[in-house]
LOVO-486933 format. One line per field, with one value per atom (N, C-alpha, C): residue number from 1; residue in one letter; atom name; x, y, z. Coordinates in nm, 2 decimals, always signed. Example, Ala and Ser with C-alpha at 12.3 -4.5 7.8 and 13.67 -1.06 7.14 Angstrom:
<recs>
num <- (1 1 1 2 2 2) .
residuo <- (A A A S S S) .
atomo <- (N CA C N CA C) .
east <- (+1.32 +1.23 +1.32 +1.28 +1.37 +1.29) .
north <- (-0.57 -0.45 -0.33 -0.22 -0.11 +0.00) .
up <- (+0.78 +0.78 +0.78 +0.71 +0.71 +0.79) .
</recs>
This chain:
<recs>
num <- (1 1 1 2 2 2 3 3 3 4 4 4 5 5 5 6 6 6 7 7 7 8 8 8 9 9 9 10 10 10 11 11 11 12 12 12 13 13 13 14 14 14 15 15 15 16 16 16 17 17 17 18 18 18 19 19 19 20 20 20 21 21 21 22 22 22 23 23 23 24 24 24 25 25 25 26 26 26 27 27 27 28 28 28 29 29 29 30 30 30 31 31 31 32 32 32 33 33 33 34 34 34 35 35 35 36 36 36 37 37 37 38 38 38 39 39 39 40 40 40 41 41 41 42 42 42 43 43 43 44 44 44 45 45 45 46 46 46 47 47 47 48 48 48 49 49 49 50 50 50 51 51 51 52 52 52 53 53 53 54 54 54 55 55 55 56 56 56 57 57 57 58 58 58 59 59 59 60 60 60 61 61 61 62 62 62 63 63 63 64 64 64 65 65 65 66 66 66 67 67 67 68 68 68 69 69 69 70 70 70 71 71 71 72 72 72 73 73 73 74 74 74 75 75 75 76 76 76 77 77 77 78 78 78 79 79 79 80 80 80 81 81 81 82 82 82 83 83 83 84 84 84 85 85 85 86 86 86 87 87 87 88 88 88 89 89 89 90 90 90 91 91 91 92 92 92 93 93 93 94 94 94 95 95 95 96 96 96 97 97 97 98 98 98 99 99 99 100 100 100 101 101 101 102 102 102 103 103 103 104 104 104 105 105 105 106 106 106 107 107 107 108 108 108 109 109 109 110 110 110 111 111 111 112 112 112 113 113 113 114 114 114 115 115 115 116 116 116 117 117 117 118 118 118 119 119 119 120 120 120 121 121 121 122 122 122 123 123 123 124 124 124 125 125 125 126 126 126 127 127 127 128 128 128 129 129 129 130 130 130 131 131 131 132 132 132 133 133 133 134 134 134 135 135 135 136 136 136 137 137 137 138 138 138 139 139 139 140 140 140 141 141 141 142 142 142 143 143 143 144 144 144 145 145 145 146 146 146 147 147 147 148 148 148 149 149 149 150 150 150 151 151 151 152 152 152 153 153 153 154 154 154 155 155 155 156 156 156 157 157 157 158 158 158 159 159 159 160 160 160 161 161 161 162 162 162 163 163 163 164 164 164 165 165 165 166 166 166 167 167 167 168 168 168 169 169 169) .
residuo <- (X X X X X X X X X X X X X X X X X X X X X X X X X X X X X X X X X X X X X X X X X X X X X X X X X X X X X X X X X X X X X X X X X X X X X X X X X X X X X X X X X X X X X X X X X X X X X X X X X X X X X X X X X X X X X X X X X X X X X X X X X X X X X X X X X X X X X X X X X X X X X X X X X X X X X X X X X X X X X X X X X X X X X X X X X X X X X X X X X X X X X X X X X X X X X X X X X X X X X X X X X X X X X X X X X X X X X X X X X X X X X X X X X X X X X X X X X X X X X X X X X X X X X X X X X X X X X X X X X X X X X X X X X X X X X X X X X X X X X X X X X X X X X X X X X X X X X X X X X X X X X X X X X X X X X X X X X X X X X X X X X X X X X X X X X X X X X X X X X X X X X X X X X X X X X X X X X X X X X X X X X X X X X X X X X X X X X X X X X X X X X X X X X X X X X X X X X X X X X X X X X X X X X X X X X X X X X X X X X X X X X X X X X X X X X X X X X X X X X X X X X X X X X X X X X X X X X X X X X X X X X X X X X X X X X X X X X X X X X X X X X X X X X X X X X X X X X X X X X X X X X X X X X X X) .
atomo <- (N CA C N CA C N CA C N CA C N CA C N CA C N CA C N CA C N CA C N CA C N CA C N CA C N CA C N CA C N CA C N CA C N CA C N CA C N CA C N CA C N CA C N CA C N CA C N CA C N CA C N CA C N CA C N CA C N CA C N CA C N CA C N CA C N CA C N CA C N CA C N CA C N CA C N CA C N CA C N CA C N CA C N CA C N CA C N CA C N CA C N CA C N CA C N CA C N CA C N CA C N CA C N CA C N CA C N CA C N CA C N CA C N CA C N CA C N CA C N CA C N CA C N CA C N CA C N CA C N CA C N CA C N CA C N CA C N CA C N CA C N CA C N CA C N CA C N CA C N CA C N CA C N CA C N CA C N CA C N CA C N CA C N CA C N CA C N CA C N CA C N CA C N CA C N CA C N CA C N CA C N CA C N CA C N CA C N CA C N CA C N CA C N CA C N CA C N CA C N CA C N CA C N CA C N CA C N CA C N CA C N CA C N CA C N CA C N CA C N CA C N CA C N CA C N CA C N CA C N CA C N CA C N CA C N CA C N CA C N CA C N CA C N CA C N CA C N CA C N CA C N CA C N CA C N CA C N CA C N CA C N CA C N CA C N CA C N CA C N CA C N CA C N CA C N CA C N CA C N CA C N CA C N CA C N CA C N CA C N CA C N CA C N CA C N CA C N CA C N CA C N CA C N CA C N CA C N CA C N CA C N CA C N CA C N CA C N CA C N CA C N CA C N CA C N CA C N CA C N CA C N CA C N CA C N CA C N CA C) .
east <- (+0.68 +0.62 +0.72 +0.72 +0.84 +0.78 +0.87 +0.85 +0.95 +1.00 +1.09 +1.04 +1.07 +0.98 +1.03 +0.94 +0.99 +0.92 +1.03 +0.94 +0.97 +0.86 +0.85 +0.78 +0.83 +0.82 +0.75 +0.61 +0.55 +0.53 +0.55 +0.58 +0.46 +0.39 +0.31 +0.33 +0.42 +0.48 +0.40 +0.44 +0.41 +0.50 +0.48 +0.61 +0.52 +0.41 +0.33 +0.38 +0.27 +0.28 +0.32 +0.42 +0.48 +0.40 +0.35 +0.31 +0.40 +0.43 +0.54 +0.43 +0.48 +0.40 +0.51 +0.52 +0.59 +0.52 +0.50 +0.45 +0.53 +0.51 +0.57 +0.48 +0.53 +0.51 +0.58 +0.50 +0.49 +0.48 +0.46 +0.44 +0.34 +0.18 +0.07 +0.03 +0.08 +0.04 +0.11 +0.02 +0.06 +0.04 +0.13 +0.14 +0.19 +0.17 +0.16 +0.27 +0.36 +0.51 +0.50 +0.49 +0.48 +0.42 +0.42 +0.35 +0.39 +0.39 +0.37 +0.39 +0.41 +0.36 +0.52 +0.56 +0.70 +0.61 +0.63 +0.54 +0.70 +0.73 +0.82 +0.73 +0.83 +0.74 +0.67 +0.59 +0.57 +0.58 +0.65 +0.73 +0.85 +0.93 +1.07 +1.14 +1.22 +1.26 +1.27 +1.23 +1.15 +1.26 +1.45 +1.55 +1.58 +1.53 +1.56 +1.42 +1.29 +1.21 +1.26 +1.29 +1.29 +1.41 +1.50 +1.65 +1.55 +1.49 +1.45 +1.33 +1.24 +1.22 +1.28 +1.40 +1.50 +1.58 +1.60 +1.64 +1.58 +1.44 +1.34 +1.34 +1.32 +1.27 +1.43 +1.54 +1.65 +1.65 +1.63 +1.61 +1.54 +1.44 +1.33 +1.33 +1.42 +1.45 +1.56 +1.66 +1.76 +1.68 +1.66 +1.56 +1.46 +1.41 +1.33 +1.40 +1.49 +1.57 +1.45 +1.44 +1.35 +1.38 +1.35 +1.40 +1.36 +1.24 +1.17 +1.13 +1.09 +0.99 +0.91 +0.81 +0.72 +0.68 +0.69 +0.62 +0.53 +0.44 +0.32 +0.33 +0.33 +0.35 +0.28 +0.33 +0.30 +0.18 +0.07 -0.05 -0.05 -0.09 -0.03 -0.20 -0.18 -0.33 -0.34 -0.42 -0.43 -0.33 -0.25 -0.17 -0.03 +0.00 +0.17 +0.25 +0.29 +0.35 +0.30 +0.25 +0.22 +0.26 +0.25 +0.27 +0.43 +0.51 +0.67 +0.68 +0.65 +0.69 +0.65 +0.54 +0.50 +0.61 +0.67 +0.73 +0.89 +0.95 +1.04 +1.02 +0.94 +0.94 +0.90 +0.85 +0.83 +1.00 +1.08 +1.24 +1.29 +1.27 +1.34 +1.27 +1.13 +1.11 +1.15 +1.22 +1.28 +1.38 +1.45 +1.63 +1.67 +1.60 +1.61 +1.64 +1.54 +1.60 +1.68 +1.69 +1.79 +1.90 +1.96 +2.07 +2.11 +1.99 +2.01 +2.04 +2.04 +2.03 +1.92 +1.82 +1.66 +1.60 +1.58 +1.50 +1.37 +1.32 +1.21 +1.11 +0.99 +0.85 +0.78 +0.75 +0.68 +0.47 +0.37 +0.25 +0.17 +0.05 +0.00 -0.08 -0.19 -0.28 -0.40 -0.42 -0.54 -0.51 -0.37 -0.36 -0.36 -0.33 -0.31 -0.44 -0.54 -0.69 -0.75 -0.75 -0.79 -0.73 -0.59 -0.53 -0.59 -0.59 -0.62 -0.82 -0.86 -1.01 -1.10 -1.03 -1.13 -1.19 -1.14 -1.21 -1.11 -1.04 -0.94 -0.97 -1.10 -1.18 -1.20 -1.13 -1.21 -1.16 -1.22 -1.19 -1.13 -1.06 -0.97 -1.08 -1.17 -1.23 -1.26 -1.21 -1.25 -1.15 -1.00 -0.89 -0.83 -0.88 -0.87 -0.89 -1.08 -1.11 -1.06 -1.05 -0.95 -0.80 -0.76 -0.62 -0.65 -0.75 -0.77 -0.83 -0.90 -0.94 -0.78 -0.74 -0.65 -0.50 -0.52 -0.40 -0.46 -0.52 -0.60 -0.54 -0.43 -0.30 -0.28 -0.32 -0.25 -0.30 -0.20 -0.25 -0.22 -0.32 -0.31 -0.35 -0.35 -0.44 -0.44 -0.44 -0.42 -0.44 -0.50 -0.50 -0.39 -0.27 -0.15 -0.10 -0.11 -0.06 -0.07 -0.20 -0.34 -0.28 -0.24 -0.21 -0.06 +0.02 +0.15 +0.14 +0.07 +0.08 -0.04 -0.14 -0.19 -0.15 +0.00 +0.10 +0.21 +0.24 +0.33 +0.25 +0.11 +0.03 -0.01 +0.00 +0.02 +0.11 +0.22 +0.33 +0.36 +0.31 +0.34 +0.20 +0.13 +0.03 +0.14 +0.18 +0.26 +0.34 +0.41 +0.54 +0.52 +0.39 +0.35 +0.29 +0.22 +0.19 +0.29 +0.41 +0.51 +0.60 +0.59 +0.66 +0.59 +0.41 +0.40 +0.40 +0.40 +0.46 +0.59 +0.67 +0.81 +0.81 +0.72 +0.70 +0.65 +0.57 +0.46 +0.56 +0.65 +0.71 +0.81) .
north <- (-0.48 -0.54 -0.61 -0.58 -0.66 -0.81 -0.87 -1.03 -1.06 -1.04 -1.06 -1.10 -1.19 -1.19 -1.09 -1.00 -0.89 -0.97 -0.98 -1.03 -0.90 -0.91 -0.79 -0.86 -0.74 -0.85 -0.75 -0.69 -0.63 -0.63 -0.56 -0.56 -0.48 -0.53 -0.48 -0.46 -0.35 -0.35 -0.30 -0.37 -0.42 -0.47 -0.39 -0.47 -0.63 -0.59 -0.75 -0.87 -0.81 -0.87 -0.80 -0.83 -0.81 -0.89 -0.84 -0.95 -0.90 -1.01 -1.00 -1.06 -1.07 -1.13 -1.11 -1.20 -1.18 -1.21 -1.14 -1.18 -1.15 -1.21 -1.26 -1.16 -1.10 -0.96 -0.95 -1.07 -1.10 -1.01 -0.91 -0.86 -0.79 -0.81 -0.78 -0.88 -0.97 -1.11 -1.11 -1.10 -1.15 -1.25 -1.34 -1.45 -1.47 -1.54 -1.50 -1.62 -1.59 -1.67 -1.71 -1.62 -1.69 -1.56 -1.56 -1.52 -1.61 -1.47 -1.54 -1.38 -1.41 -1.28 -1.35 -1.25 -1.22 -1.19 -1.25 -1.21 -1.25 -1.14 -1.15 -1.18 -1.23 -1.22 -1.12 -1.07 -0.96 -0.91 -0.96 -0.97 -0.93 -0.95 -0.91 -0.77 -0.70 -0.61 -0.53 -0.41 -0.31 -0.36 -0.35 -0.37 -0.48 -0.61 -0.73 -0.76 -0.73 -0.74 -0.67 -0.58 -0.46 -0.58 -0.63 -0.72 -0.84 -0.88 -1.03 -0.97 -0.90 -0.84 -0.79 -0.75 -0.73 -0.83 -0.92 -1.04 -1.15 -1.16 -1.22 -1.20 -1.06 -0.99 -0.99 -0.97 -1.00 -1.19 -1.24 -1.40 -1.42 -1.38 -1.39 -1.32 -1.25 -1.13 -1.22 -1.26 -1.35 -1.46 -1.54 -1.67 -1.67 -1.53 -1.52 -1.46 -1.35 -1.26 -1.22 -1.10 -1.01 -0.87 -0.84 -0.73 -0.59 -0.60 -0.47 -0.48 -0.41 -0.41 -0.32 -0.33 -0.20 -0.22 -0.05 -0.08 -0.01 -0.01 +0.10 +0.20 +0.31 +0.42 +0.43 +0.48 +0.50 +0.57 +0.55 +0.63 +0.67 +0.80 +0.83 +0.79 +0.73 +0.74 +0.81 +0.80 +0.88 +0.83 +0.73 +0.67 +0.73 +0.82 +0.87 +0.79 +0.69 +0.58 +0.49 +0.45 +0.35 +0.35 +0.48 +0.55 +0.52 +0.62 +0.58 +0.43 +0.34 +0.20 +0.13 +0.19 +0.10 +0.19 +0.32 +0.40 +0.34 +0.26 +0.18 +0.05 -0.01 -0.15 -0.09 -0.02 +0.01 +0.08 +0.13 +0.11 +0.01 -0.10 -0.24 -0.26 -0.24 -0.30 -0.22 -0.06 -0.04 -0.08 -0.10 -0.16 -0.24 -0.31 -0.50 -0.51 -0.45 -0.45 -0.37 -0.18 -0.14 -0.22 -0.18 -0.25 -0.37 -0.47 -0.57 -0.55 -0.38 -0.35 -0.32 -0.35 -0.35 -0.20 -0.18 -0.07 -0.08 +0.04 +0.04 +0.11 +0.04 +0.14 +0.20 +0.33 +0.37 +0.40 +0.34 +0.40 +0.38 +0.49 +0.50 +0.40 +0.37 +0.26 +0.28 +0.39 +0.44 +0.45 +0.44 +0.43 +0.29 +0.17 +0.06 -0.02 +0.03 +0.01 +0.02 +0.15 +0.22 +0.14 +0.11 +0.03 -0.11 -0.16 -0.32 -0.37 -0.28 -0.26 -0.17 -0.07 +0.04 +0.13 +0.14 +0.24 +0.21 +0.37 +0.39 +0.44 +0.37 +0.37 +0.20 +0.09 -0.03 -0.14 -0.18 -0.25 -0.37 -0.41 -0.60 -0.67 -0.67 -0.80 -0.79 -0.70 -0.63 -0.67 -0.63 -0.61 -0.82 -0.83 -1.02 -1.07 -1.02 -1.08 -1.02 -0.90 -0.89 -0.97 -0.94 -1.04 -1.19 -1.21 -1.41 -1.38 -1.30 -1.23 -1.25 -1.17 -1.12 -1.21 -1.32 -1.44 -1.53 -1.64 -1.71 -1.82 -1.84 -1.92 -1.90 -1.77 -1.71 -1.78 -1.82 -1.90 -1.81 -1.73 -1.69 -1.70 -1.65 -1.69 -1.55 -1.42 -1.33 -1.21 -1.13 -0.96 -0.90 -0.89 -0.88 -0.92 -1.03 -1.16 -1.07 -1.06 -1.05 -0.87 -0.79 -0.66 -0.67 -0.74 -0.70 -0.78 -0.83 -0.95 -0.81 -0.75 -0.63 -0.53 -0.46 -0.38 -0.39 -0.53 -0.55 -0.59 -0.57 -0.58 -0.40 -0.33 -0.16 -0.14 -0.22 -0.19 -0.19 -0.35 -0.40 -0.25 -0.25 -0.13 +0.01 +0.02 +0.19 +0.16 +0.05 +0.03 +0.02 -0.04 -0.08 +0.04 +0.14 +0.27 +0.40 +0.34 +0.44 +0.40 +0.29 +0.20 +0.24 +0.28 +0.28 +0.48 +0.54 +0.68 +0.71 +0.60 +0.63 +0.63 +0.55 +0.48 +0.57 +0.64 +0.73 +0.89 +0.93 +1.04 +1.03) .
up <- (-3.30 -3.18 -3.10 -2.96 -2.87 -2.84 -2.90 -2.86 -2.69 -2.68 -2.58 -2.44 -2.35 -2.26 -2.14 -2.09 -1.97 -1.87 -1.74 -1.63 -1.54 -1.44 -1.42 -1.25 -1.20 -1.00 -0.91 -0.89 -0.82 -0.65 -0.56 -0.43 -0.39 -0.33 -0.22 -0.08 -0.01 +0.09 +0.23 +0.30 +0.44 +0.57 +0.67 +0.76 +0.86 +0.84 +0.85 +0.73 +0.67 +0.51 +0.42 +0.38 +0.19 +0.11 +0.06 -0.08 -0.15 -0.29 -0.38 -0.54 -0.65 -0.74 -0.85 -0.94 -1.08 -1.13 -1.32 -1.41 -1.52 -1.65 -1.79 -1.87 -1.93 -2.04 -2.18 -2.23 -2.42 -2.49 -2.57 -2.66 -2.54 -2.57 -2.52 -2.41 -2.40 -2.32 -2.21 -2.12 -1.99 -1.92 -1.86 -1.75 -1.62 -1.56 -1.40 -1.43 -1.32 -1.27 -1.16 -1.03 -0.91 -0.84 -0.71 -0.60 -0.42 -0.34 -0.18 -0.12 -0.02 +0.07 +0.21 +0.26 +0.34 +0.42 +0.60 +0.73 +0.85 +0.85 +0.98 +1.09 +1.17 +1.36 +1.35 +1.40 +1.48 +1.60 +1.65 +1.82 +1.82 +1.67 +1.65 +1.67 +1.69 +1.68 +1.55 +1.54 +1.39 +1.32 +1.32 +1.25 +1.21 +1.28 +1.29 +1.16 +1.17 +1.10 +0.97 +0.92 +0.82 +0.73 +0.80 +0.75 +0.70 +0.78 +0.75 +0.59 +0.61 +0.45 +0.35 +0.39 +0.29 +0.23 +0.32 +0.28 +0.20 +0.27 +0.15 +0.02 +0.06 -0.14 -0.20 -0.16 -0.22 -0.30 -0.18 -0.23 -0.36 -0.30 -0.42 -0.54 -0.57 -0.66 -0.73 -0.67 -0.75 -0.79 -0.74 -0.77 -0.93 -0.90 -1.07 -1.13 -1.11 -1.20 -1.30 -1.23 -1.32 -1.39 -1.45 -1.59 -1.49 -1.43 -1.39 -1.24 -1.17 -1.06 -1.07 -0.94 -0.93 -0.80 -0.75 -0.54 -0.56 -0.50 -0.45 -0.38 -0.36 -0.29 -0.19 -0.06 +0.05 +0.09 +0.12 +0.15 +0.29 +0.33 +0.51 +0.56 +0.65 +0.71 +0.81 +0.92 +1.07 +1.16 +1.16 +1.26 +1.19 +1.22 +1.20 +1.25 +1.32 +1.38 +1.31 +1.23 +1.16 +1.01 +0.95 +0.81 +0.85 +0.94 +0.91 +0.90 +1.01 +0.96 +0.84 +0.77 +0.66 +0.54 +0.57 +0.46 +0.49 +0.62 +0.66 +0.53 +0.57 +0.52 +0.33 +0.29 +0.20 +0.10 +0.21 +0.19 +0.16 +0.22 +0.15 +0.02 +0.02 -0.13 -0.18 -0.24 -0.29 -0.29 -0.19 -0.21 -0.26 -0.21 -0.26 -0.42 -0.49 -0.66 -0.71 -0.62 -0.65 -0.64 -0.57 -0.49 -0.59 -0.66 -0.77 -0.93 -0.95 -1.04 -1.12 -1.11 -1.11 -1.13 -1.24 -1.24 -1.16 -1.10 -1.02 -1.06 -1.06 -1.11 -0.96 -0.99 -0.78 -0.86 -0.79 -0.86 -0.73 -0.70 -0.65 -0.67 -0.51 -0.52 -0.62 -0.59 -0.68 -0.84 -0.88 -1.04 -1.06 -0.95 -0.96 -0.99 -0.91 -0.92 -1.02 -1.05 -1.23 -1.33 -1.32 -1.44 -1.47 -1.30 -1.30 -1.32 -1.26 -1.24 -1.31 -1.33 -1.42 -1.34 -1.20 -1.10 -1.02 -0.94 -0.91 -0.72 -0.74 -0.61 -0.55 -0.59 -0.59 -0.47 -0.47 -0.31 -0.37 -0.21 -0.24 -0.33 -0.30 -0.34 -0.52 -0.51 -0.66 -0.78 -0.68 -0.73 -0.78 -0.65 -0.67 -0.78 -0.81 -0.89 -1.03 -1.05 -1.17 -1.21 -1.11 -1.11 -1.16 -1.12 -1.15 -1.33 -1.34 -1.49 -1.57 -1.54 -1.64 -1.62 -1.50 -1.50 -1.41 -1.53 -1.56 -1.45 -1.44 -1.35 -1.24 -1.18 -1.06 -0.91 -0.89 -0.75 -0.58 -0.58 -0.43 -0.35 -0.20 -0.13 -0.04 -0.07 +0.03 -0.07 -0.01 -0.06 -0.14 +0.00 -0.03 -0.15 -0.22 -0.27 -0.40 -0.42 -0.51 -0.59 -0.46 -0.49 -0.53 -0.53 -0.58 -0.71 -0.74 -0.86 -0.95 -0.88 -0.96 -0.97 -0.89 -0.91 -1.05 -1.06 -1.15 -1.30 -1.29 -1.41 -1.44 -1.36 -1.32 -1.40 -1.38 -1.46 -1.57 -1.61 -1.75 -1.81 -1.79 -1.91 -1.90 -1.76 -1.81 -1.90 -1.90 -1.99 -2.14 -2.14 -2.28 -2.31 -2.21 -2.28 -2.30 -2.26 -2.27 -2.40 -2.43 -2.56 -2.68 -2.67 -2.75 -2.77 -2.67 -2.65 -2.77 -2.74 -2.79 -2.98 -2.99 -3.14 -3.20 -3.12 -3.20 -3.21 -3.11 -3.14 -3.23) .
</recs>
């Protein structure tokens, strides 16, 4: 059994709001580290914005020094002008840990839901109250917040179901 502690730093990407979240990955135990959410201007220029979230999540990335990440993949909706920008700012949260050395986890929203909730259909308010369930500590105050802190709990179960993948082959 892995004793070791994996911290593991989940991004919920946004060129409004970034949510960001870390959590501590014991063996089977999980604990919540920190949380906040990145809100450039919205007045700023798309490249001036895109730097200043890159720059965050790099900050913040040093600051906890984390073993793993994980972003959520891009979902296209009806606004094609809106999908590229959120698939822009969804570039930095990949970069930011590459670039740090950081292995990166990518999971759909709907595996995120299923993993965290048990229905891969479930709304914010759902997703919240699982996250306060399952890190009894977690102090948020935003969706955003709430979904990257239930991204990097997305993560810790693939990892632990792929650890235990490895054991068994």
């Amino acid at each position: 059994m892995e004793s070791q502690a994996i911290r593991i730093f989940g991004i919920d990407p946004g060129l409004r709001h970034m949510g960001w979240g870390a959590v501590e990955l014991t063996g089977t135990h999980l604990s919540y580290v920190a949380s906040g959410v990145i809100s450039p201007p919205s007045n700023g220029a798309l490249a001036d914005r895109l730097a200043l979230l890159y720059d965050a999540l790099e900050d913040r990335l040093r600051m906890l020094a984390p073993h793993e990440a994980a972003v959520e993949e891009t979902f296209v909706n009806r606004d094609p002008a809106a999908t590229l920008k959120l698939g822009q700012a969804r570039g930095m949260a990949l970069l930011a840990p590459a670039r740090l050395g950081i292995p990166v986890g990518e999971y759909a929203a709907n595996q995120v839901k299923k993993t965290v909730v048990g229905v891969g259909h479930a709304d914010k308010k759902q997703v919240q109250a699982m996250v306060k369930v399952l890190l009894p500590k977690a102090q948020f105050s935003s969706a955003d917040e709430a979904d990257a802190l239930a991204i990097a709990i997305c993560h810790a179960h693939q990892r632990a179901a792929k650890q235990l993948g490895k054991r068994a082959s």
